[in-house]
C-alpha positions in Angstrom: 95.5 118.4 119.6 98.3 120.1 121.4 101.9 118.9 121.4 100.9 118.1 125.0 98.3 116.6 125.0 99.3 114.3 122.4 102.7 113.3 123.7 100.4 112.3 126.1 99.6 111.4 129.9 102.9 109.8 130.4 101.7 109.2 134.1 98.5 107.3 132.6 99.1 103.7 132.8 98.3 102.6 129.1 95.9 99.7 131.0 93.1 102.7 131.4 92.5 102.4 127.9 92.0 98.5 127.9 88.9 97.8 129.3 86.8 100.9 127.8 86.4 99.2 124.1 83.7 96.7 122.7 85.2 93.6 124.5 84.7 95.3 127.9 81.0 96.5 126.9 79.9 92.7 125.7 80.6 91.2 129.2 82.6 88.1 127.7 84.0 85.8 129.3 87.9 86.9 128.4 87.3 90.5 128.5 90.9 92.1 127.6 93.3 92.6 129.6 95.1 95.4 130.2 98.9 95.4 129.2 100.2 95.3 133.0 97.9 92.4 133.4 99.5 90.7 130.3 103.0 91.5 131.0 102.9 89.7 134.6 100.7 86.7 132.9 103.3 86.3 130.5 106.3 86.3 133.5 107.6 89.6 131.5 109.5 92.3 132.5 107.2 95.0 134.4 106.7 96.9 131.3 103.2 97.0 130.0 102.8 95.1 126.6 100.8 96.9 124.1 98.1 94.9 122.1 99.1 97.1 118.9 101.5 99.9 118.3 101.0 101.5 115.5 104.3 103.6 113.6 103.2 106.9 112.2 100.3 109.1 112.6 99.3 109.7 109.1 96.0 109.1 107.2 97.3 104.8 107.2 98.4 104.9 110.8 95.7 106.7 112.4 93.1 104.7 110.8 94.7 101.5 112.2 94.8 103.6 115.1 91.4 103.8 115.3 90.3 100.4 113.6 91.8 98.5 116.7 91.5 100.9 119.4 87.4 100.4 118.7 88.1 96.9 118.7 88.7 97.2 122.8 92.5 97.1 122.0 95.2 99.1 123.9 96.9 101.0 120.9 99.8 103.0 121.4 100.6 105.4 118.5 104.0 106.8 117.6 104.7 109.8 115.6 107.9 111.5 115.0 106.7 115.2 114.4 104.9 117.3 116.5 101.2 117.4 115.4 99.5 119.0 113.2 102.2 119.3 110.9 102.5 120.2 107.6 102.7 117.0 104.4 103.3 117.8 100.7 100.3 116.5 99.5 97.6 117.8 97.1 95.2 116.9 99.6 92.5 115.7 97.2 89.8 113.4 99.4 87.9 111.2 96.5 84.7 109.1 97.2 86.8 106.3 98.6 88.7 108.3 101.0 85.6 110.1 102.4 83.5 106.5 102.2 87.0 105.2 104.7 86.5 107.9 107.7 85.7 106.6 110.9 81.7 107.4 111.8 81.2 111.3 112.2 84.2 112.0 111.2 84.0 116.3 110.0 86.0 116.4 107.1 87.6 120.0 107.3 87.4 120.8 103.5 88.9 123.9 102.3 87.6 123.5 99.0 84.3 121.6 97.1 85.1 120.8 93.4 83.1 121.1 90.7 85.0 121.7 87.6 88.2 120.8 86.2 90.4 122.2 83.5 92.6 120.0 81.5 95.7 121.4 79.4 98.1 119.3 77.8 101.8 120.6 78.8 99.6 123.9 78.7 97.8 123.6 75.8 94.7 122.8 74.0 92.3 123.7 77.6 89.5 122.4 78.1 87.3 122.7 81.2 84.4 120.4 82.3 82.0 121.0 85.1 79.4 119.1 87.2 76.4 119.6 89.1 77.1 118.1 92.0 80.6 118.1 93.9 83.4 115.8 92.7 85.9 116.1 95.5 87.2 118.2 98.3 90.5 119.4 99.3 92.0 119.6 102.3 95.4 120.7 104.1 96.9 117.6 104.9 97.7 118.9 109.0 94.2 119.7 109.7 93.1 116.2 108.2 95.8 114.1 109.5 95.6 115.6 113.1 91.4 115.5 113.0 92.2 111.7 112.1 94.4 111.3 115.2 92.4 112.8 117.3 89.7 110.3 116.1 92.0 107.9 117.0 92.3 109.1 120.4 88.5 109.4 121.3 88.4 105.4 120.6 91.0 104.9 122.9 94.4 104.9 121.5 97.2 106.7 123.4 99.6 108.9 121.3 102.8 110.2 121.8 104.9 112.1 119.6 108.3 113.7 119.0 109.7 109.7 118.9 111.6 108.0 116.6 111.5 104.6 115.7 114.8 103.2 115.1 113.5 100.0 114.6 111.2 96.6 115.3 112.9 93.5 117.1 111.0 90.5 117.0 113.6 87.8 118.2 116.6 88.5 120.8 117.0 89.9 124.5 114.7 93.0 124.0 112.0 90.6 123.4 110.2 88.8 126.5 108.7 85.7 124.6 107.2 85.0 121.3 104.3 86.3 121.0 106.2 89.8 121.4 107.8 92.5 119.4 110.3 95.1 120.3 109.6 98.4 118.8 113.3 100.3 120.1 113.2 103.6 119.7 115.5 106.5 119.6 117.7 107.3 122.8 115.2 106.1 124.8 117.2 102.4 126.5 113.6 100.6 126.6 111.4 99.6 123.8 108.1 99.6 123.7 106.3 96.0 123.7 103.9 95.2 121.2 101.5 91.5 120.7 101.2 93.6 117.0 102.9 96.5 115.4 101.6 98.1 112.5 103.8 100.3 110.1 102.9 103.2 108.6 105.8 105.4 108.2 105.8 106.4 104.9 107.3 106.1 101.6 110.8 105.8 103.4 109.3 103.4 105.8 111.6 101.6 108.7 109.6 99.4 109.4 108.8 98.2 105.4 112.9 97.7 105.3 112.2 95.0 108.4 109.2 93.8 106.5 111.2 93.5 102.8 108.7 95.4 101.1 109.8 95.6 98.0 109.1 99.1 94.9 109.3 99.1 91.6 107.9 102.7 90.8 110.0 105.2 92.7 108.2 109.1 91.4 109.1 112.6 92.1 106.8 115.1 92.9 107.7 118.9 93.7 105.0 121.2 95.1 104.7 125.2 96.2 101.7 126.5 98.5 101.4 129.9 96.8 99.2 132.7 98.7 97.4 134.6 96.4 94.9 137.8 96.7 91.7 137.5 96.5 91.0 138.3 93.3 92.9 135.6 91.8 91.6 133.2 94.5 88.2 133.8 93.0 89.5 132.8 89.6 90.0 129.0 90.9 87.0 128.7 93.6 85.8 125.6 93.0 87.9 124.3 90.3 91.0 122.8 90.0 93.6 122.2 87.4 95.1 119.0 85.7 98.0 119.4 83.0 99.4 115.9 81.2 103.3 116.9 81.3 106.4 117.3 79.1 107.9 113.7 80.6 106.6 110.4 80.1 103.8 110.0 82.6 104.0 113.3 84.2 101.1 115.8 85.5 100.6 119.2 87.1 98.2 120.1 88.9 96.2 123.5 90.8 94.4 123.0 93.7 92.5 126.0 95.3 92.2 126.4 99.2 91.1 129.8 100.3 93.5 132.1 100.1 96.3 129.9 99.1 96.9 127.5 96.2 98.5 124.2 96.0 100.6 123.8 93.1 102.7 120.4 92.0 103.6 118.4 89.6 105.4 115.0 89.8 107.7 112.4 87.0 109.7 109.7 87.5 112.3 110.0 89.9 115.9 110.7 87.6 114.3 113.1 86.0 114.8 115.8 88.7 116.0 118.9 87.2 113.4 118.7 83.9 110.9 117.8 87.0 111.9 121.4 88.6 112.0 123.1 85.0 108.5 121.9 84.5 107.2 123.1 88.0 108.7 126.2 87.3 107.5 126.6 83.6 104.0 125.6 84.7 103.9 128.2 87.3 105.0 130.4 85.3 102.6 130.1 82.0 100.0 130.2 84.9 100.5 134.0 86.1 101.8 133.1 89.3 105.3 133.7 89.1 105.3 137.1 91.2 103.7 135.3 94.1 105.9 134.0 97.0 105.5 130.6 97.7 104.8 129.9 101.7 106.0 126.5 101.1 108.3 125.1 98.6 108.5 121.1 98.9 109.5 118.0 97.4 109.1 114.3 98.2 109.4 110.7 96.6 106.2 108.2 96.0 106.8 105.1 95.8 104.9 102.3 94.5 104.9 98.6 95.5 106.3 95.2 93.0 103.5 93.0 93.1 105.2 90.3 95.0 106.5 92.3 97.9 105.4 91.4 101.3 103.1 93.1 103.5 104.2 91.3 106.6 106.8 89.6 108.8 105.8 87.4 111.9 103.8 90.2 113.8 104.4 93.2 112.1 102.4 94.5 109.6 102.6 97.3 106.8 100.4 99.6 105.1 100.1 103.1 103.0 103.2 104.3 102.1 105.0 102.2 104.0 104.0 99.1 101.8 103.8 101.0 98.8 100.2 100.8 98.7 98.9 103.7 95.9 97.4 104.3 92.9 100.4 103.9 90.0 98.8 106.5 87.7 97.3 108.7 89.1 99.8 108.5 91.9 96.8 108.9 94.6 97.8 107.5 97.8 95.3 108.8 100.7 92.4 106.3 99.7 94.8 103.8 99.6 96.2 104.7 102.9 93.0 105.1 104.5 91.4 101.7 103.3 94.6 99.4 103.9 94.9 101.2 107.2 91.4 100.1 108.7 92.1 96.5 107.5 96.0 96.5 109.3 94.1 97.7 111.9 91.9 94.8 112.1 93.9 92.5 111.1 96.7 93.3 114.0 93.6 92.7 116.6 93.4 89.3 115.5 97.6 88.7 115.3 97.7 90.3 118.7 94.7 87.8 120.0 97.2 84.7 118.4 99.1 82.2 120.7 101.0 80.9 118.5 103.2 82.0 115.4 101.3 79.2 112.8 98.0 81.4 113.7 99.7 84.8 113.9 101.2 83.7 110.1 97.9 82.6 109.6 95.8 86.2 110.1 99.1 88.0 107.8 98.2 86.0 105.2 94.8 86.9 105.1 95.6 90.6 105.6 97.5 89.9 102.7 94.7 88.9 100.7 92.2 91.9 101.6 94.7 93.9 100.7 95.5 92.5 96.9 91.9 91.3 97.0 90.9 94.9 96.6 93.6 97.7 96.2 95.9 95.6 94.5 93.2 94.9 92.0 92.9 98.7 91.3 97.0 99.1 91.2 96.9 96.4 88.7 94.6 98.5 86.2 96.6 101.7 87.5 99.2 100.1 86.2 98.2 99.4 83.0 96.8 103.4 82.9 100.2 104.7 83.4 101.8 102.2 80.9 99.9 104.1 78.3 99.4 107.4 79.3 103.4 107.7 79.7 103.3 107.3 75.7 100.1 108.5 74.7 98.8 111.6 76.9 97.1 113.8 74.1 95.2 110.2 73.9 94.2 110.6 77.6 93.1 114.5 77.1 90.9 113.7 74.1 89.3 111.2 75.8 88.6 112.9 79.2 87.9 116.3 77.1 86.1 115.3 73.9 84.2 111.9 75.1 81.5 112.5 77.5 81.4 109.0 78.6 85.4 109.1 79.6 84.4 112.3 81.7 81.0 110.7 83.4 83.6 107.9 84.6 85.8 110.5 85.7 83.1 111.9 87.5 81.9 108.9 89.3 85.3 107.7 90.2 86.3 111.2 92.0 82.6 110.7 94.0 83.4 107.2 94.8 80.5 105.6 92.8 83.4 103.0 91.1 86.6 102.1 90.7 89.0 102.0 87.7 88.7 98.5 88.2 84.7 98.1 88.5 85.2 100.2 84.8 87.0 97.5 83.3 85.2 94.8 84.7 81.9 96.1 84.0 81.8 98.2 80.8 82.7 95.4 77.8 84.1 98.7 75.5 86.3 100.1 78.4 88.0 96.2 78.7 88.5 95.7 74.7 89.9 99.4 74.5 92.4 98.4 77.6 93.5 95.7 76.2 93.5 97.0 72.7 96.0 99.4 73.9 98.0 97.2 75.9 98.8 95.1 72.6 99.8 97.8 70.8 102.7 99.2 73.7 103.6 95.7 74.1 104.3 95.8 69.9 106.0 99.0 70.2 108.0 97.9 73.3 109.0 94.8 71.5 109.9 96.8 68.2 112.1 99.3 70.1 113.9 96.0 72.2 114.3 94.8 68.5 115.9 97.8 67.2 118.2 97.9 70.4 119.2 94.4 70.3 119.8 95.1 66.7 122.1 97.9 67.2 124.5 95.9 69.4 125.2 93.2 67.6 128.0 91.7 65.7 130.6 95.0 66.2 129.5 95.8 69.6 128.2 99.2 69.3 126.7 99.8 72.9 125.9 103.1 72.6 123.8 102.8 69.8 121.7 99.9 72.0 122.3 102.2 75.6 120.2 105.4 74.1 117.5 103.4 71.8 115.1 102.8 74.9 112.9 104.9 77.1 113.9 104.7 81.1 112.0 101.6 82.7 110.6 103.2 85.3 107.1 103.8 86.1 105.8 107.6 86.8 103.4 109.3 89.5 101.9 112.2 91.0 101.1 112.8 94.6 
């Protein structure tokens, strides 16, 4: 999609989108409206009042995107860039992601794997292979803009280049109560919303209105490295997974084409041994005399379990409610899947009168969302907990026990979940929770020592450098 052509047909009234979604097609008796016709019903201002604006055009934004523009919605979504554009990502799509796409949707793959090496912090490799493909990569501006423009064909309206400075739901911007203010940068009028969805990313705008909340804030640093293609043929159809040097760190290779995608990511704190280890994996790798095309960094950031996912009519999702995987730090799935159900869900709060109903259709987004992903965080969790202290455990297991590799293999092709593992394989629970007991003994010995170490005479720094830093670790 062009610049152009997404910052869109600013002589279009939003309105022709209205009527062309399933609403229209069933012939009900309140087909919807189009947002000039609402704006005058509701003895607003002559400015057309969106049913949903979505905030950001990434994997979570342009599925909500599309989830309520099918719907027969008028959807209006903003993006700050120009698209495509280019996201430090690893670009792994997994079973769930792909089983998340809209219908038809021609996943632009750059990559089919079917092996994987694992090193730990470079040694001890081991590589496993399967028959059949495990996952695809992609570059994240090809897939994000193919997403968009999915987006589009249902019937949303994009523009970018805008900035969101941020979401008024009460005050003079606002034209009545079933209306939000989304006020964005040097422009003097906001756009008007029945529903706004956020999905602007880790450093989200519209999460800060929300009060979402993180309590795993990671680091990951990545390089695109073009290589010939001689050493392209080396990785074709394999990628690479190292356990780090830091507590619940990874690296990882992933091959597209000509070029390939190297990151690793640790707790965020730890940003110069974070460098040193992207520098010393690159390195021990052979690809040191190639000139990176890209040379990024970002920050991940992972939801507290009682943050919010939404205020009066505005809803969150992605990155932008923290919504990923805690160990393995995998966030498109998760963006993809709580997308579609935002989506949804803002159809219904836009379709609410009153603020009792419009609380009532958050709250069940709410509970879809921790229903499912928030069940899988929970064991992701519990994953990282461990692996931070006990990698080599994680590399014997995944390189020496076929059974930990067939899950492996089944969760990258979407035919479970970590937490359909530990709900339905009795060994898999018992070794969990097994392991769980043990950190929790060795967390409570190391508290003991520290508490121990400060006592009667004081001595803080004896108790300050006893304990490992709190918090939690992930990749991107």
């Amino acid at each position: 999609m062009s610049s152009e052509q997404a910052a869109g047909n600013e002589d279009v009234e939003p309105a022709e989108h209205a009527g062309t979604g399933r609403a229209a097609e069933s012939g009900t008796e309140n087909p919807v409206e189009s947002p000039a016709e609402e704006s005058a019903a509701d003895g607003a201002q002559d400015r057309p009042v969106w049913d949903v604006v979505v905030v950001g055009a990434g994997p979570a934004g342009a599925s909500a995107a599309y989830a309520a523009a099918v719907a027969g919605r008028s959807v209006l979504l903003l993006e700050k860039a120009e698209l495509p554009r280019y996201k430090t990502c690893g670009g792994g799509i997994i079973g769930p992601s792909r089983d998340a796409l809209p219908p038809g949707f021609d996943l632009p793959l750059r990559e089919r794997v079917h092996a994987v090496t694992f090193t730990l912090n470079g040694k001890l490799t081991r590589t496993r292979r399967s028959r059949t493909m495990l996952f695809g990569l992609v570059n994240r501006d090809e897939f994000d803009n193919g997403l968009v423009e999915s987006a589009v064909k249902a019937g949303a309206e994009v523009r970018t280049g805008v900035m969101v400075s941020r979401v008024e739901q009460h005050g003079p911007a606002v034209p009545d109560r079933r209306t939000v203010a989304v006020v964005l940068a040097g422009e003097e009028e906001p756009v008007l919303a029945r529903a706004v969805v956020g999905a602007d990313g880790s450093a989200s705008r519209i999460g800060a209105h929300v009060g979402v909340k993180m309590d795993q804030v990671d680091l990951g640093l990545e390089a695109e490295i073009p290589v010939p293609e001689s050493v392209a043929e080396d990785w074709a159809g394999r990628v690479l997974v190292d356990w780090g040097p830091l507590p619940g760190s990874y690296g990882w290779v992933f091959p597209k084409g000509d070029t390939l995608t190297v990151g690793v990511i640790s707790a965020r704190g730890e940003g110069a041994a974070t460098k040193r280890y992207l520098d010393d994996f690159i390195g021990r790798l052979g690809l040191a005399g190639f000139e990176p095309s890209v040379s990024s960094g970002h920050l991940t950031r992972c939801r507290a379990d009682d943050s919010p996912l939404s205020r009066g009519r505005v809803l969150v999702c992605g990155d932008a409610a923290g919504l990923l995987e805690p160990w393995t730090r995998e966030g498109i799935s998760f963006a993809l899947r709580s997308g579609r159900l935002a989506g949804e869900w803002a159809v219904r709060i836009a379709e609410s009168h009153d603020a009792v109903d419009a609380r009532r259709q958050a709250l069940n987004y709410a509970f879809a969302v921790k229903a499912g992903l928030g069940v899988e965080m929970g064991v992701g969790r519990r994953l990282l907990r461990i692996f931070s202290r006990r990698p080599g455990l994680f590399h014997a297991a995944l390189t020496g026990f076929r059974p930990a590799w067939n899950v492996f293999a089944r969760f990258t092709r979407g035919a479970t979940s970590l937490a359909e593992v530990v709900r339905v394989h009795p060994v898999a629970r018992r070794a969990l929770d097994t392991l769980d007991r043990r950190e929790a003994g060795r967390e409570a010995a190391v508290d003991g020592a520290a508490t121990a170490g400060t006592g009667a005479d004081g001595d803080d720094e004896a108790g300050g450098s006893s304990g490992e830093e709190a918090a939690p670790r992930r990749p991107a």
